[in-house]
PyMOL Python script that loads the backbone (N, CA, C, O; Angstrom):
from pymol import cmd

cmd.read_pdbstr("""\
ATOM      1  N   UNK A   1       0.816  -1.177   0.000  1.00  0.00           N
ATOM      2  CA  UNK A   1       0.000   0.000   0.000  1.00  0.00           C
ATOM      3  C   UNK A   1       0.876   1.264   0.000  1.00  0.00           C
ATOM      4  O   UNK A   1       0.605   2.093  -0.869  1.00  0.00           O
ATOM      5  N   UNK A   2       1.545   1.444   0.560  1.00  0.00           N
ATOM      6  CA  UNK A   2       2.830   2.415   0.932  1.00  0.00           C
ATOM      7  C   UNK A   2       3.768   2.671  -0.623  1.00  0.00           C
ATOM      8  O   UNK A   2       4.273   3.735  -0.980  1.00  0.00           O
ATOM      9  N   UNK A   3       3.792   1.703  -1.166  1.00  0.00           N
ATOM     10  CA  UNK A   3       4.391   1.070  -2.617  1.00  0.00           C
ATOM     11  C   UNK A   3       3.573   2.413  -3.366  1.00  0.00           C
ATOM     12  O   UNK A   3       3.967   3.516  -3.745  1.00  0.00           O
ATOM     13  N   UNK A   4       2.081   1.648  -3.371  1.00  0.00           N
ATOM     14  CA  UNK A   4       1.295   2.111  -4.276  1.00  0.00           C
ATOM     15  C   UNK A   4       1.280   3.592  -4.045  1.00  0.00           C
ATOM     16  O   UNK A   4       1.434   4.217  -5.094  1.00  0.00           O
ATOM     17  N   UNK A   5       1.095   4.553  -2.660  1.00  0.00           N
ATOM     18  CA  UNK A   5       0.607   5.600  -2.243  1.00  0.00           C
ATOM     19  C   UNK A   5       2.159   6.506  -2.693  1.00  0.00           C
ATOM     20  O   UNK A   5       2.114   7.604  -3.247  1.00  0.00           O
ATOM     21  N   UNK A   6       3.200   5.947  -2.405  1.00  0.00           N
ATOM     22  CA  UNK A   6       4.486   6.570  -3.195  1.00  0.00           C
ATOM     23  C   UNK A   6       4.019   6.681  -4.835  1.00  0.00           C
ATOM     24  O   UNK A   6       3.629   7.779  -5.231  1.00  0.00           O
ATOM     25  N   UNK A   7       4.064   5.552  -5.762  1.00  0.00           N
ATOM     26  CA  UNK A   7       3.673   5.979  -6.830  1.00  0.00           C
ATOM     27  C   UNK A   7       2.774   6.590  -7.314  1.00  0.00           C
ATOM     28  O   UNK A   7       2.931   6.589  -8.535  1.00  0.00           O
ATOM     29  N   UNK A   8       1.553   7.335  -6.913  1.00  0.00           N
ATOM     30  CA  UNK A   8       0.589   8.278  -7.286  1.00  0.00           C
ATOM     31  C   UNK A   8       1.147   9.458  -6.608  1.00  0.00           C
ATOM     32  O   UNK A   8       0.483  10.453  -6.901  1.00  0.00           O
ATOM     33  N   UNK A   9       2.163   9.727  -5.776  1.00  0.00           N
ATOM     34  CA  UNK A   9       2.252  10.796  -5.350  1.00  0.00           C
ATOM     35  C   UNK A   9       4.044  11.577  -6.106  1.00  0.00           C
ATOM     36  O   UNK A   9       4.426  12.743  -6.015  1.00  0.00           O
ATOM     37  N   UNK A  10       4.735  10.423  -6.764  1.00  0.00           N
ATOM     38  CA  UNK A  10       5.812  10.798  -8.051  1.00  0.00           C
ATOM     39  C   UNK A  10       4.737  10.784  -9.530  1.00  0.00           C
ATOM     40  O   UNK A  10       5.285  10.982 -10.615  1.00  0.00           O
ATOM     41  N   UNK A  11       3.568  10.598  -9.495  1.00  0.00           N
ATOM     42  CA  UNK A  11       2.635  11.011 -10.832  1.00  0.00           C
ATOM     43  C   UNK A  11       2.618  12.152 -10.522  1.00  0.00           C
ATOM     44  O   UNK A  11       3.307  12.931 -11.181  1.00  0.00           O
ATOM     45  N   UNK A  12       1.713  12.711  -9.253  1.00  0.00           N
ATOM     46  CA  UNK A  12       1.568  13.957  -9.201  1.00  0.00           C
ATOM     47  C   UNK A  12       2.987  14.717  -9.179  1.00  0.00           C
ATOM     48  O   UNK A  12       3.007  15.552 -10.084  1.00  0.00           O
ATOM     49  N   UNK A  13       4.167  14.696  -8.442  1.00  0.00           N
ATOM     50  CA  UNK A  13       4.816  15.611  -8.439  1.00  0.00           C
ATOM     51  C   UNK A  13       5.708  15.836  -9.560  1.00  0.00           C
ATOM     52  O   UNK A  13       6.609  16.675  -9.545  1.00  0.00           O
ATOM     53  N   UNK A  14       5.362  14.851 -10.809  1.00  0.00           N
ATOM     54  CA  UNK A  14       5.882  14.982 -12.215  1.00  0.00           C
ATOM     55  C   UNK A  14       4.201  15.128 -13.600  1.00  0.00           C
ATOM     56  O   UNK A  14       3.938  14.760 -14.745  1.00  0.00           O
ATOM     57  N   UNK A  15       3.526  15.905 -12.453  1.00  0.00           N
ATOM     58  CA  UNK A  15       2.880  16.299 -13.125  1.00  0.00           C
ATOM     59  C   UNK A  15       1.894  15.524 -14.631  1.00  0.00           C
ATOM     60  O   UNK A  15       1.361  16.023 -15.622  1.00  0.00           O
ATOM     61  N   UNK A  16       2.036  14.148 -14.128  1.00  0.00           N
ATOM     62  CA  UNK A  16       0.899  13.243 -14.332  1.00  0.00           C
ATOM     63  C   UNK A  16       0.182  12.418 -13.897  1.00  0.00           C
ATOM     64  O   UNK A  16       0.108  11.263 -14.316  1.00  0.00           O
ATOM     65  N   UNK A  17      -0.419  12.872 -13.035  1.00  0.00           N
ATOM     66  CA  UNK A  17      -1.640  12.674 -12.670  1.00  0.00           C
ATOM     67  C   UNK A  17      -2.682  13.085 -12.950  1.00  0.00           C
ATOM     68  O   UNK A  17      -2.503  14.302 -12.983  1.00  0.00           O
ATOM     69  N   UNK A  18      -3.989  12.835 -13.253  1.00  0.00           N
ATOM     70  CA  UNK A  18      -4.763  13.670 -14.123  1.00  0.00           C
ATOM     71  C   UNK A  18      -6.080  13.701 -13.372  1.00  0.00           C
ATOM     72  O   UNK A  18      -6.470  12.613 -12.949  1.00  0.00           O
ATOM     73  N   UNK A  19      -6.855  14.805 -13.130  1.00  0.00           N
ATOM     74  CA  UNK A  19      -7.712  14.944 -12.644  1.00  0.00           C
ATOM     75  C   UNK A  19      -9.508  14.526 -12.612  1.00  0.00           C
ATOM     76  O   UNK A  19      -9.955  15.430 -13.317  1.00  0.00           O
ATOM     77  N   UNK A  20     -10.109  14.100 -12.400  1.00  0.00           N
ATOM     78  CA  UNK A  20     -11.281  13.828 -12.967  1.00  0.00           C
ATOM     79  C   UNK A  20     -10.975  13.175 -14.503  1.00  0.00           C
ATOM     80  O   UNK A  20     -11.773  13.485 -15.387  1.00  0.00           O
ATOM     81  N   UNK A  21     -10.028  12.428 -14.790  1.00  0.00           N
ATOM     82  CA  UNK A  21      -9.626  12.128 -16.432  1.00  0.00           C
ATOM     83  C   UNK A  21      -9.827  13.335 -17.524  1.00  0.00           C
ATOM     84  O   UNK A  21     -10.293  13.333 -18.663  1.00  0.00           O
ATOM     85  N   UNK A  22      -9.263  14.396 -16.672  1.00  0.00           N
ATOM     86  CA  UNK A  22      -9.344  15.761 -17.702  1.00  0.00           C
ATOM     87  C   UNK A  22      -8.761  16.045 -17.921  1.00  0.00           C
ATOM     88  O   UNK A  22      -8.360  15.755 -19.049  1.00  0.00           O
ATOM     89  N   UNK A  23      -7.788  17.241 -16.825  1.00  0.00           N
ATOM     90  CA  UNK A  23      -6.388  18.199 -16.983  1.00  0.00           C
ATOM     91  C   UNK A  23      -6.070  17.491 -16.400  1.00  0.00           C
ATOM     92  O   UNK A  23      -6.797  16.597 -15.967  1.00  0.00           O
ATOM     93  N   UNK A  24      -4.407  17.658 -16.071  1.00  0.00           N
ATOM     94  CA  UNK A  24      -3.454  17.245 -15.341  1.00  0.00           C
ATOM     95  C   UNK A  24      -3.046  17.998 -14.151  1.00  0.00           C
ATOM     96  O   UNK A  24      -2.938  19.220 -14.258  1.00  0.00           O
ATOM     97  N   UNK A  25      -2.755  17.307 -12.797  1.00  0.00           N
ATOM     98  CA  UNK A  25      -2.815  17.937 -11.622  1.00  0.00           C
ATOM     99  C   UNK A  25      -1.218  18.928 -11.766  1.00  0.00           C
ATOM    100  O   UNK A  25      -0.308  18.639 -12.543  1.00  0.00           O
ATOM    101  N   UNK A  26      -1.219  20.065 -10.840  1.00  0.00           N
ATOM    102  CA  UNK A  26      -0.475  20.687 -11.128  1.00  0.00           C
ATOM    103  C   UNK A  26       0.967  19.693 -10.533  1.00  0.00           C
ATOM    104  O   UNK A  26       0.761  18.991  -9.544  1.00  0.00           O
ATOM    105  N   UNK A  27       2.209  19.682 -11.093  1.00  0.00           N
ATOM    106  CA  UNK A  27       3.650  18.894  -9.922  1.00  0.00           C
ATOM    107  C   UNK A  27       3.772  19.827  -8.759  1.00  0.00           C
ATOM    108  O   UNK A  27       3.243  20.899  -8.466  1.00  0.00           O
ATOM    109  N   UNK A  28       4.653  19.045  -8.202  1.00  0.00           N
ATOM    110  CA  UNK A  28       5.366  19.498  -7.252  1.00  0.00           C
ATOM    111  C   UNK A  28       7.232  19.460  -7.258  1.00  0.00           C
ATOM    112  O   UNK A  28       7.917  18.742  -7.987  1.00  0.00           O
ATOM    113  N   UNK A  29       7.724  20.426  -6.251  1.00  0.00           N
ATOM    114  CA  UNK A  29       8.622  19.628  -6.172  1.00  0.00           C
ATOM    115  C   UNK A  29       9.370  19.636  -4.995  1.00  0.00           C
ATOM    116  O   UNK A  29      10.597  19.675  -4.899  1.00  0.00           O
ATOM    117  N   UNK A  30       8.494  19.596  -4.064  1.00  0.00           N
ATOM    118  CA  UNK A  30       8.327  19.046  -2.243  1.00  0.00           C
ATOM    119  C   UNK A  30       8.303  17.870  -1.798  1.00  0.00           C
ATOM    120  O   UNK A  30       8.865  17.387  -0.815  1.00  0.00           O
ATOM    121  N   UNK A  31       7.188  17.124  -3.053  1.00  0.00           N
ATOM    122  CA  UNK A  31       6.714  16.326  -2.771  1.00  0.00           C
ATOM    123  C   UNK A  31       7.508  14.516  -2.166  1.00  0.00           C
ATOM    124  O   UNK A  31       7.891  13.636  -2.937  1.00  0.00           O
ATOM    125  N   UNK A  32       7.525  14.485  -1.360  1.00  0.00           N
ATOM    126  CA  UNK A  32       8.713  13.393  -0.807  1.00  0.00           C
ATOM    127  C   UNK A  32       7.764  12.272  -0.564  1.00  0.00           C
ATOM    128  O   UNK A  32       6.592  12.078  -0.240  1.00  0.00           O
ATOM    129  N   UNK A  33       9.350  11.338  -1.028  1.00  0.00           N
ATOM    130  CA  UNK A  33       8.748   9.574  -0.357  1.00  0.00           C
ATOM    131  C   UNK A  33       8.553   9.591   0.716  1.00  0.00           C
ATOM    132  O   UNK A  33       9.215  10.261   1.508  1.00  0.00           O
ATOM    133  N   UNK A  34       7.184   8.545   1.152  1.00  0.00           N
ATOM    134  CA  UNK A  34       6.746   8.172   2.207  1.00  0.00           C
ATOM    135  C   UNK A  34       6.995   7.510   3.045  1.00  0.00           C
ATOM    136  O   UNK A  34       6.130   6.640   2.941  1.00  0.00           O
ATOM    137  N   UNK A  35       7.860   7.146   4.242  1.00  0.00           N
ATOM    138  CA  UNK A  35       8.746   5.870   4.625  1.00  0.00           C
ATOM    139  C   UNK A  35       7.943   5.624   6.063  1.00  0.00           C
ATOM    140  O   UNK A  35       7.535   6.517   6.805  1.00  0.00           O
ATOM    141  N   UNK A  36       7.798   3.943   6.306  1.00  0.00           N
ATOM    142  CA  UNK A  36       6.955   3.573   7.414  1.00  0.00           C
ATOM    143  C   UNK A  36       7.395   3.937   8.482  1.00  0.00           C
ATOM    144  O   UNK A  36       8.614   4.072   8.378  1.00  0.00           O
ATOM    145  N   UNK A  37       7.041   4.170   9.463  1.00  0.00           N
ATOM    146  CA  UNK A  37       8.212   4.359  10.690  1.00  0.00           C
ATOM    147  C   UNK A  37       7.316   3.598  11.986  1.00  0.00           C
ATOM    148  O   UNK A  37       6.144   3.882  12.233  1.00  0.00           O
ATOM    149  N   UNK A  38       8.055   2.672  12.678  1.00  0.00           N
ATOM    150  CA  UNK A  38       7.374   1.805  13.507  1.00  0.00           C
ATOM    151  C   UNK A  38       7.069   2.624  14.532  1.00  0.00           C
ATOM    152  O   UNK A  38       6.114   2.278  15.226  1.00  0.00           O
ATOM    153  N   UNK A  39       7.575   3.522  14.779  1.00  0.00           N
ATOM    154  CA  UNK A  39       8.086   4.847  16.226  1.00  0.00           C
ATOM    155  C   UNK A  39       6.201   5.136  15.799  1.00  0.00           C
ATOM    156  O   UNK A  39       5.206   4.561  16.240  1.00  0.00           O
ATOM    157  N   UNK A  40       6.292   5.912  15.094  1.00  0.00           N
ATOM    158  CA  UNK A  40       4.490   6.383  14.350  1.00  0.00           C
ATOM    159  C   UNK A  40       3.601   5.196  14.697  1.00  0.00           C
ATOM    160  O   UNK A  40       2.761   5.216  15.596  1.00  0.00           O
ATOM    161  N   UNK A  41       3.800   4.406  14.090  1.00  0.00           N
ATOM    162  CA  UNK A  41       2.807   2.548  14.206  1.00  0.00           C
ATOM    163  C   UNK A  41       2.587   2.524  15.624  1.00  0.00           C
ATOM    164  O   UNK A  41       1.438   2.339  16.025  1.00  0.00           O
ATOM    165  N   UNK A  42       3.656   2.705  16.552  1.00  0.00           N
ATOM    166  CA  UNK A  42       2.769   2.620  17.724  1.00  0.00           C
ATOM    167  C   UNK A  42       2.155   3.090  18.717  1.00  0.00           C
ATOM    168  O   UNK A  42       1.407   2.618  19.573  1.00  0.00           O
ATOM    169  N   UNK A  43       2.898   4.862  18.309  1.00  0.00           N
ATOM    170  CA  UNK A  43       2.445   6.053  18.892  1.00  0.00           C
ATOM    171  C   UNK A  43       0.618   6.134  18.327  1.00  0.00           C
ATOM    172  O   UNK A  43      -0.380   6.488  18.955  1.00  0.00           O
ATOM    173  N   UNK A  44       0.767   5.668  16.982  1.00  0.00           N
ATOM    174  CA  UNK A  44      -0.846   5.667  16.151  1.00  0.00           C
ATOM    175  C   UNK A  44      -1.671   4.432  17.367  1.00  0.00           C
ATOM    176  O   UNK A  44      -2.638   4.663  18.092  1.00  0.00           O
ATOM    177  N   UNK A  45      -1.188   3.637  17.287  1.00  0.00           N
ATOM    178  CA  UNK A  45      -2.218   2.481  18.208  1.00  0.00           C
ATOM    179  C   UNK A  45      -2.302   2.758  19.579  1.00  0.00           C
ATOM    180  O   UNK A  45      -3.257   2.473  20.302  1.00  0.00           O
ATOM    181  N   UNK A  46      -1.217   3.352  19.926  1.00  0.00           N
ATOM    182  CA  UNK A  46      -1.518   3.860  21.286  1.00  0.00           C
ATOM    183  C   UNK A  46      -2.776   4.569  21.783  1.00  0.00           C
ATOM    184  O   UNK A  46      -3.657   4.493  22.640  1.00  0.00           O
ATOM    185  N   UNK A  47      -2.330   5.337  20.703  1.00  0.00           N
ATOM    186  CA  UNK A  47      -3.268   6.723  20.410  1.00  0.00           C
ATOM    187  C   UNK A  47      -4.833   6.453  20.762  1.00  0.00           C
ATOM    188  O   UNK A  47      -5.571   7.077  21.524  1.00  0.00           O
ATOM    189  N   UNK A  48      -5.161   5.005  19.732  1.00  0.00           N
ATOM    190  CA  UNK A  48      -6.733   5.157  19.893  1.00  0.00           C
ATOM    191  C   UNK A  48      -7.072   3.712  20.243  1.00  0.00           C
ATOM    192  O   UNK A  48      -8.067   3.125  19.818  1.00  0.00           O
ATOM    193  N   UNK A  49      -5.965   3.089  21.224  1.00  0.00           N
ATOM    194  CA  UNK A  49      -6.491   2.022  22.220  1.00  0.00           C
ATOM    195  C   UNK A  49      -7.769   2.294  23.341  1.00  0.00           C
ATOM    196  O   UNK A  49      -7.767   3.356  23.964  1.00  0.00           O
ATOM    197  N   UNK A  50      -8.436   1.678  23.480  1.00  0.00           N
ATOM    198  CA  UNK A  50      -9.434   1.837  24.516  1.00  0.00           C
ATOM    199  C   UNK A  50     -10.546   3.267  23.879  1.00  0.00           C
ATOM    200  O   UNK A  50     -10.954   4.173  24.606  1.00  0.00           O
ATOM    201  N   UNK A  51     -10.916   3.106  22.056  1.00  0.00           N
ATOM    202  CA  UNK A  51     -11.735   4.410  21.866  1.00  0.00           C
ATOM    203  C   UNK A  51     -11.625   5.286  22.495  1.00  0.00           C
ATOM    204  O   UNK A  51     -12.119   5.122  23.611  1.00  0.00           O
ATOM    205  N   UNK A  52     -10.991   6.634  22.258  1.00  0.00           N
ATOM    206  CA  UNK A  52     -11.230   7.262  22.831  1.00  0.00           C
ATOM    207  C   UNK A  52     -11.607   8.482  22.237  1.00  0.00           C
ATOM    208  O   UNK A  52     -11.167   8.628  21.096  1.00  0.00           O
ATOM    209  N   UNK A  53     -12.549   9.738  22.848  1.00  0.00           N
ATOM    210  CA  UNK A  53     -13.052  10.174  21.844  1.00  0.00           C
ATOM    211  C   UNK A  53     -12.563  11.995  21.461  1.00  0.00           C
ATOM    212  O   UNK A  53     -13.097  12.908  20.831  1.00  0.00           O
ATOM    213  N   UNK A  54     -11.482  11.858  22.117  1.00  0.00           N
ATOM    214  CA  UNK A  54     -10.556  13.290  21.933  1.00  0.00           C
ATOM    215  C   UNK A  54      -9.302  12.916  20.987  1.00  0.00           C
ATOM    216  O   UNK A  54      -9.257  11.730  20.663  1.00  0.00           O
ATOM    217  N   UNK A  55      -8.642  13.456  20.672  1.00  0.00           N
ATOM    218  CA  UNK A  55      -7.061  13.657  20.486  1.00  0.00           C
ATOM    219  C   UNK A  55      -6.112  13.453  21.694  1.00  0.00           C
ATOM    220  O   UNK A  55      -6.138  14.199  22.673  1.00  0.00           O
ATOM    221  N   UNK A  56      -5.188  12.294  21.556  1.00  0.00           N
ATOM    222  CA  UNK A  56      -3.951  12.357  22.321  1.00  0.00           C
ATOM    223  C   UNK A  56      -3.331  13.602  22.699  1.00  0.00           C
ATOM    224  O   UNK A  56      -3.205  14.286  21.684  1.00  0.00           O
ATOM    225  N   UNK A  57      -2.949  14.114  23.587  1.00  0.00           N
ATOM    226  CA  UNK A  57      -1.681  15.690  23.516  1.00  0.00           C
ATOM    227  C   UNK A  57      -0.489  15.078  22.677  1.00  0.00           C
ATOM    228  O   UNK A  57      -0.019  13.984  22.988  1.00  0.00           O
ATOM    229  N   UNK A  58      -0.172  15.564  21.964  1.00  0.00           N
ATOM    230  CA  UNK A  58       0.796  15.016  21.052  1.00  0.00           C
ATOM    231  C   UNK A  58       1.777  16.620  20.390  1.00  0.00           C
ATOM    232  O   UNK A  58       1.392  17.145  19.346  1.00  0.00           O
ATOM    233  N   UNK A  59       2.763  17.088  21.019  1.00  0.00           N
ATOM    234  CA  UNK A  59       3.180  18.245  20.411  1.00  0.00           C
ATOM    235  C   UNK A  59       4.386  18.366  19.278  1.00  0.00           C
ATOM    236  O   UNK A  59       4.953  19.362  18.827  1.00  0.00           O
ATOM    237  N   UNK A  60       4.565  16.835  18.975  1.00  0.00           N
ATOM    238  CA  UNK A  60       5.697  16.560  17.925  1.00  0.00           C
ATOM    239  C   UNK A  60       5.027  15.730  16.615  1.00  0.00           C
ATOM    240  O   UNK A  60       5.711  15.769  15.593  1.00  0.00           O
ATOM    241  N   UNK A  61       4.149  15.215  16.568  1.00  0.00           N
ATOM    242  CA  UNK A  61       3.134  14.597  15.248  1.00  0.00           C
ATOM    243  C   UNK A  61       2.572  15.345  15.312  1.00  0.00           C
ATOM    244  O   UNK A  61       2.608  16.167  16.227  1.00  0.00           O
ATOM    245  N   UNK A  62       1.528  15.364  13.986  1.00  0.00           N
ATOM    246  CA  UNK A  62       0.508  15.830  14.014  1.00  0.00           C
ATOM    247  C   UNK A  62      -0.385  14.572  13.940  1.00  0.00           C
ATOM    248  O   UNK A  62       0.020  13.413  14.029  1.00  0.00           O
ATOM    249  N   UNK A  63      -1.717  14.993  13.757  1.00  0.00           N
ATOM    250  CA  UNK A  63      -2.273  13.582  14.042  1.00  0.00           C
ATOM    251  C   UNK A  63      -4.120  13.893  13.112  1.00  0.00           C
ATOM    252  O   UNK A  63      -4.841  14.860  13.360  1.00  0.00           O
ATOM    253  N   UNK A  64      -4.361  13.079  12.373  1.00  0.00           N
ATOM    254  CA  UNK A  64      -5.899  13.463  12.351  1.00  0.00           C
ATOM    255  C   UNK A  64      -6.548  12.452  12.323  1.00  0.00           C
ATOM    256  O   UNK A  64      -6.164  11.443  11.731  1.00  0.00           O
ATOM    257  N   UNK A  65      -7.659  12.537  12.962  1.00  0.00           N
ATOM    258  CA  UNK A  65      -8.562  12.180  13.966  1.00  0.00           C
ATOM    259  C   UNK A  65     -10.377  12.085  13.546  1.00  0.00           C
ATOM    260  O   UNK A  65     -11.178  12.975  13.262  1.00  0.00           O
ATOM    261  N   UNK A  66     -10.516  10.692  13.659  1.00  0.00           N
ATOM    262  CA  UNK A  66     -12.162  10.844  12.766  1.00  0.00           C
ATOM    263  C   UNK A  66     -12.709   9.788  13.734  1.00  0.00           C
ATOM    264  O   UNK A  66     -12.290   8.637  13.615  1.00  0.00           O
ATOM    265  N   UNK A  67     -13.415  10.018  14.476  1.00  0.00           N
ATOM    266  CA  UNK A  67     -14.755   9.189  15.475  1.00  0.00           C
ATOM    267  C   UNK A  67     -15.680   8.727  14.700  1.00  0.00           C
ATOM    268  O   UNK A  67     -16.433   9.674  14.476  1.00  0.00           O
ATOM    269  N   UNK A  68     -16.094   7.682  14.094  1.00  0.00           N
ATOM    270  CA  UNK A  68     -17.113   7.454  13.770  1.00  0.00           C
ATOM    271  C   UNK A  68     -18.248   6.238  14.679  1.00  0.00           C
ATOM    272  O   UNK A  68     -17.824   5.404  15.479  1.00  0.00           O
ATOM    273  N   UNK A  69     -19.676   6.416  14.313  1.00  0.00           N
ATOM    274  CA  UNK A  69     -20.112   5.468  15.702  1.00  0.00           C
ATOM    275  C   UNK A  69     -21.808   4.980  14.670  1.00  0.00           C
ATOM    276  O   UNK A  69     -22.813   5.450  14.137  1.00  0.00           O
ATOM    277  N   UNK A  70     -21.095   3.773  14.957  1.00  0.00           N
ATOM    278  CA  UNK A  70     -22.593   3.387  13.801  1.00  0.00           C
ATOM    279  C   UNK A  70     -23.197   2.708  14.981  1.00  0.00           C
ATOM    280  O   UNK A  70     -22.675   2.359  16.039  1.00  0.00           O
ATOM    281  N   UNK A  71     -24.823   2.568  14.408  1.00  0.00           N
ATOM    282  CA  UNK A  71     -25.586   1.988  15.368  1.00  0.00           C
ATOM    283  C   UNK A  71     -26.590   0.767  14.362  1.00  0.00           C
ATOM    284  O   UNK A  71     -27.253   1.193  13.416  1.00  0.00           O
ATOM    285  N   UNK A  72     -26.587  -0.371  14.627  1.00  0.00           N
ATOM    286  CA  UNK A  72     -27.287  -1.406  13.682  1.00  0.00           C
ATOM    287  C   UNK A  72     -27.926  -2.033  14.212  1.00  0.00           C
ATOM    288  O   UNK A  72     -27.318  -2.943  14.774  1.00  0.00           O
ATOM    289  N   UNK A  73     -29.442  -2.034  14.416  1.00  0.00           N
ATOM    290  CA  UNK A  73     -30.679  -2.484  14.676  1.00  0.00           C
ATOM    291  C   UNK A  73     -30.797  -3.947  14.018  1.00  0.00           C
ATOM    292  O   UNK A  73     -30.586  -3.819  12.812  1.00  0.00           O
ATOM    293  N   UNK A  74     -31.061  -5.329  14.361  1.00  0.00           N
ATOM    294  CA  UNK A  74     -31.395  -6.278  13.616  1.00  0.00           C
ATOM    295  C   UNK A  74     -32.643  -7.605  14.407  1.00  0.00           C
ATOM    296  O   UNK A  74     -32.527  -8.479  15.265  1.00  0.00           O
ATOM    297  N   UNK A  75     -33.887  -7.046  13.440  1.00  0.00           N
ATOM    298  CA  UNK A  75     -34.705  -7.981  14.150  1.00  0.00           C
ATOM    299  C   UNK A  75     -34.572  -9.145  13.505  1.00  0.00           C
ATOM    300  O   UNK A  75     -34.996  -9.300  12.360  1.00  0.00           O
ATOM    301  N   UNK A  76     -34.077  -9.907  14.063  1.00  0.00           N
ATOM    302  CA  UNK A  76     -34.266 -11.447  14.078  1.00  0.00           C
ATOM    303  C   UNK A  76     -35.113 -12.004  13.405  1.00  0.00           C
ATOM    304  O   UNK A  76     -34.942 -12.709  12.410  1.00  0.00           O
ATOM    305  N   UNK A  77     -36.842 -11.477  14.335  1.00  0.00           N
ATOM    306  CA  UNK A  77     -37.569 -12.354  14.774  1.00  0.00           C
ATOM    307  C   UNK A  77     -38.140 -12.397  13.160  1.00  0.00           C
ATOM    308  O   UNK A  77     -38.822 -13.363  12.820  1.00  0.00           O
ATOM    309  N   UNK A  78     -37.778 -11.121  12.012  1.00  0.00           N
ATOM    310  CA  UNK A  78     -38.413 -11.093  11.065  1.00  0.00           C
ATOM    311  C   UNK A  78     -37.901 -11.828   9.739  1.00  0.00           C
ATOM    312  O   UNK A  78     -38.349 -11.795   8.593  1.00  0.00           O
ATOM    313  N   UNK A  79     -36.852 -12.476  10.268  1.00  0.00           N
ATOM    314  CA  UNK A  79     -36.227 -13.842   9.244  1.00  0.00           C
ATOM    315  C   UNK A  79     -36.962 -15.168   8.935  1.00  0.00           C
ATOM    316  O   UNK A  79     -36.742 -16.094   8.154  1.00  0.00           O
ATOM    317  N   UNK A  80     -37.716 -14.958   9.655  1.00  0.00           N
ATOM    318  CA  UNK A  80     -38.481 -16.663   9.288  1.00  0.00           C
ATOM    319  C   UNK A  80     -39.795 -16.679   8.533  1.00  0.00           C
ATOM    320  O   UNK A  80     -40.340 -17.750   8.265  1.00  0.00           O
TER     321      UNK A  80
END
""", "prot")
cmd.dss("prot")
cmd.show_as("cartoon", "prot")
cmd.util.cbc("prot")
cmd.orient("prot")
């Protein structure tokens, strides 16, 4: 995945990548490889062990943050 998310992001910063299959997105040339870092992997799981429903204090990552909370009703009794 990391593979893949590097190569769409050297399309864009060589300026082919194409938008809606129209124009072409503008390059870059900021744009840097992505490298895993285990230090992140477990600061990330730390992070949102035990749901929780704020942001970690974290003043050296940045971090973003999406709660989502589904609720699924299933009567049974109306399968037979």
């Amino acid at each position: 995945m990391l593979h893949d998310h590097n190569l769409y992001r050297s399309r864009i910063a060589q300026s082919l990548a194409v938008h809606s299959g129209s124009s072409p997105l503008p390059g870059g040339s900021n744009i840097r490889k992505v490298v895993w870092s285990c230090e992140l992997e477990e600061l990330a799981s730390a992070a949102v062990r035990g749901c929780p429903t704020k942001r970690a204090p974290n003043n050296t990552y940045g971090q973003n943050y999406e709660l989502s909370v589904y609720c699924y009703f299933h009567d049974f009794g109306r399968l037979s």
